[in-house]
C-alpha positions as CSV (number, residue, x, y, z in Angstrom):
1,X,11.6,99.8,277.8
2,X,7.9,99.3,279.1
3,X,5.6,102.4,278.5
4,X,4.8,104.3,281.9
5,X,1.1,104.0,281.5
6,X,1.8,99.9,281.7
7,X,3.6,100.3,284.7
8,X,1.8,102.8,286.6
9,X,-1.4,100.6,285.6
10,X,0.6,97.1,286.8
11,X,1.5,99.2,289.9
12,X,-1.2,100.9,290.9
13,X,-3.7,98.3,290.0
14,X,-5.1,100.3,287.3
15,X,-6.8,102.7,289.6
16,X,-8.9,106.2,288.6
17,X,-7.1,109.2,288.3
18,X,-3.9,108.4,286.5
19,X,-3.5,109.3,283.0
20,X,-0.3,109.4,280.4
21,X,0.0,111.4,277.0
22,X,2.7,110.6,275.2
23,X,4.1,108.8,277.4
24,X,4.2,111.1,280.4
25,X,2.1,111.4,283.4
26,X,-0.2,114.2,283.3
27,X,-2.8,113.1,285.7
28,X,-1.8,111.2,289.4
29,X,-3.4,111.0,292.5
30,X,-1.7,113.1,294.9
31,X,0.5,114.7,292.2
32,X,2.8,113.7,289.4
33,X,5.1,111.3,290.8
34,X,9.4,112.5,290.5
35,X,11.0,110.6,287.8
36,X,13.3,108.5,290.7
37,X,9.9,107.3,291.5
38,X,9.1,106.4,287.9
39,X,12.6,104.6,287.7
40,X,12.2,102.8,289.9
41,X,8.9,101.4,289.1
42,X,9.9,100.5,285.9
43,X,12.6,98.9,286.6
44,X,9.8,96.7,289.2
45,X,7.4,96.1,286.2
46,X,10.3,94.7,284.3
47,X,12.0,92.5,286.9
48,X,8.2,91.2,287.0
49,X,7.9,90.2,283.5
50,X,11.2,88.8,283.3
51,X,10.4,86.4,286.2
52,X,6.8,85.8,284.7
53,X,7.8,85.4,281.0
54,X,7.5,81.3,281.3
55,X,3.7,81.7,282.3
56,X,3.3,83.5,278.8
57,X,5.4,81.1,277.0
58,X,3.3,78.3,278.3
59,X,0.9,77.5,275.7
60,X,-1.3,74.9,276.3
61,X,-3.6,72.4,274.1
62,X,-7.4,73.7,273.8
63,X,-9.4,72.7,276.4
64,X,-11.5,70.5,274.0
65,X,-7.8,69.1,272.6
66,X,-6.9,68.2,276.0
67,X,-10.4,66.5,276.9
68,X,-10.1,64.3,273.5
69,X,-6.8,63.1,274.4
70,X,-7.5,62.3,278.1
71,X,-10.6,59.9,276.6
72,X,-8.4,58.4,274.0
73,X,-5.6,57.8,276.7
74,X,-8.1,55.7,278.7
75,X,-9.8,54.3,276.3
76,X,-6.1,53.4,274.4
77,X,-4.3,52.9,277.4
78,X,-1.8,55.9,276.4
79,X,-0.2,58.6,278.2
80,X,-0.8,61.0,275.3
81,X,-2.1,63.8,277.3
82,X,0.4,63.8,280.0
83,X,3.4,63.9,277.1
84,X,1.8,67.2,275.4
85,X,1.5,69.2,279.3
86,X,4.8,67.9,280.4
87,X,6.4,68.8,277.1
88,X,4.6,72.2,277.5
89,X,5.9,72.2,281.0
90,X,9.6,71.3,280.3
91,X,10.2,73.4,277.3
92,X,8.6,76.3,279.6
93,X,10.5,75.7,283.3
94,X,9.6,78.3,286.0
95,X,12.8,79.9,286.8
């Protein structure tokens, strides 16, 4: 379960006036917001890193990785570069 200071923050675009202790609200623009409210939002922050987990488990080669193989695939006439992203790609599918 996601603490409600991540999701108010993801929700709320991490805006001034909101603060959490303990993991309650304790400070909200326009007054503590019910708990249905909190549910809900939760369960919104969740459904959203569930569908984004693949951008997270996409780890690509360093920039100056990548650049090395892209010379040595035209200078060798390889397709080295293109392997590692697709394999980063394919092992990692968007849902």
């Amino acid at each position: 379960m996601s603490h409600i200071s991540e999701v108010i923050g993801w929700k709320f675009n991490h805006q001034q006036g909101m603060s959490t202790v303990n993991g309650i609200i304790t400070e909200f623009p326009g007054g503590i917001p019910s708990q249905s409210d909190q549910d809900t939002w939760t369960a919104e922050y969740e459904a959203h890193l569930a569908a984004t987990q693949y951008q997270r488990d996409r780890v690509y080669p360093d920039i100056g990785d990548q650049l090395d193989m892209q010379y040595h695939d035209l200078v060798d006439g390889t397709t080295t570069w293109k392997d590692a992203i697709a394999k980063v790609k394919s092992d990692n599918p968007k849902p």
